[in-house]
N, C-alpha and C positions, 0 to 999 in steps of 0.2 A: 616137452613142447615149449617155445618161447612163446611169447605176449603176441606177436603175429599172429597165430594159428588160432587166439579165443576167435570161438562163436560169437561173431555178435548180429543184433537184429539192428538197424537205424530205421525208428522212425518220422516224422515231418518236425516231433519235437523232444527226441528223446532218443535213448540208445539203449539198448538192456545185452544182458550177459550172463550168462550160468558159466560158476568156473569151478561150481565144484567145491565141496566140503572144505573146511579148514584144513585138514589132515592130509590133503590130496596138493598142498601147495607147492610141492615138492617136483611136482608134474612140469613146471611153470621155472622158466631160467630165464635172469638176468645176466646180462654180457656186461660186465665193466671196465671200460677204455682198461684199467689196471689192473686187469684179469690175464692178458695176455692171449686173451679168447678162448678162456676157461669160463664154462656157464656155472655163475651161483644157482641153482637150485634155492627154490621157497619164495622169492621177490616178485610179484607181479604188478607191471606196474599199468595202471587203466585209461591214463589222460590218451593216448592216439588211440586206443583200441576203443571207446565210449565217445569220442570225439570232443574232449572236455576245453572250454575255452579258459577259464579263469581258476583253474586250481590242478593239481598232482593229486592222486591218492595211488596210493599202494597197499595191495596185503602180502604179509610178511611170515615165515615160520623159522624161527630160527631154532636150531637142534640143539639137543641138553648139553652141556660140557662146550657149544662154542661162543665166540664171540665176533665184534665186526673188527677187521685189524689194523684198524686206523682211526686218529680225528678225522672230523670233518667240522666245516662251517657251510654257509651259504650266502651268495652275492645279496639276494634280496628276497628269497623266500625264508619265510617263518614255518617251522613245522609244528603240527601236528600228533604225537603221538600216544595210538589206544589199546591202551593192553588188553589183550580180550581173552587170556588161557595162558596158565604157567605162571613161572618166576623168573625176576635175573634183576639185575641192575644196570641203571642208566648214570654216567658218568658224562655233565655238565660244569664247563668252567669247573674245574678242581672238585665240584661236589658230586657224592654217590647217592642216588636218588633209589630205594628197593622197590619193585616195582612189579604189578600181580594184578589180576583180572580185578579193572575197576581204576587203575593209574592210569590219569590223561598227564601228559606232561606237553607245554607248550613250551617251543625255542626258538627267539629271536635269531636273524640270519647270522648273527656274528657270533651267536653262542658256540664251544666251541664241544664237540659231544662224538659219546661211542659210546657201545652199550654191550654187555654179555648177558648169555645164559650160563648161568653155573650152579643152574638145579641138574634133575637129573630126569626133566619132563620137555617136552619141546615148548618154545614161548612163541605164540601168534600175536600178531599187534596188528594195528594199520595206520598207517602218517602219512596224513594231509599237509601237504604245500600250496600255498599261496601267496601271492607278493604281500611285504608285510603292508601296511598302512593302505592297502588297496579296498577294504570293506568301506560303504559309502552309507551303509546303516545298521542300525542294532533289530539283533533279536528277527520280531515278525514283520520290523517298517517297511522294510522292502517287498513285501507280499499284498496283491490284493484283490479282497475277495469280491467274488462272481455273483450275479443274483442268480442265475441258474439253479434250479435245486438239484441234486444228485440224485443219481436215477443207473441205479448200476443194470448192466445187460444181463437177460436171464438166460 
């Protein structure tokens, strides 16, 4: 199935999605203009399907033994990425970053990056985009709390 096809619910402030175990991400094809309109298998990506205004996320499984077969950079989104299962390395500006459940790595748009799996287990991550220098505060400032007290439904 493509990114299309997720289930989703929209509600007045919110949008939810079950897409399914990590393992199952394979189920999930990205088209890439330089694919020739061959679906990668494992990329899903969530910003039109969740209806997201100010950021990208994707989750990702990339299989044991491959890799991505190219640089890339970005005009003006910063990424994002979180290893959440497996091994491989991340390959920034000329350095090799080894990289295993617990690696965040952040990359400025211009950084210039590609990354493999060359264990012998598949590697899941997920990387968030957003425009870089767009955050307008830290941490919790931008949150604010409710006097309402919390009262979950039985």
């Amino acid at each position: 199935m493509d990114n299309v096809n997720l289930d989703v619910v929209q509600g007045r402030n919110f949008s939810e999605a079950q897409v399914g175990a990590l393992t199952g991400l394979n189920n999930y094809k990205f088209y890439h203009p330089l694919g020739k309109g061959r679906g990668f298998p494992g990329k899903l990506f969530l910003k039109e399907p969740l209806r997201m205004t100010g950021m990208e996320v994707s989750l990702n499984k990339l299989p044991a033994g491959q890799g991505v077969p190219f640089y890339h950079q970005h005009r003006e989104h910063e990424e994002l990425y979180i290893f959440l299962k497996g091994s491989g390395q991340f390959l920034i500006d000329g350095k090799v970053i080894d990289v295993r459940e617990g690696t965040v790595i952040r990359v400025a748009p211009e950084g210039v990056r590609t990354w493999r799996n060359h264990s012998q287990e598949d590697l899941y991550y997920i990387v968030v985009q957003a425009k870089a220098g767009s955050m307008q505060a830290n941490g919790i400032e931008d949150g604010v709390a409710l006097p309402e007290q919390v009262a979950w439904p039985a």
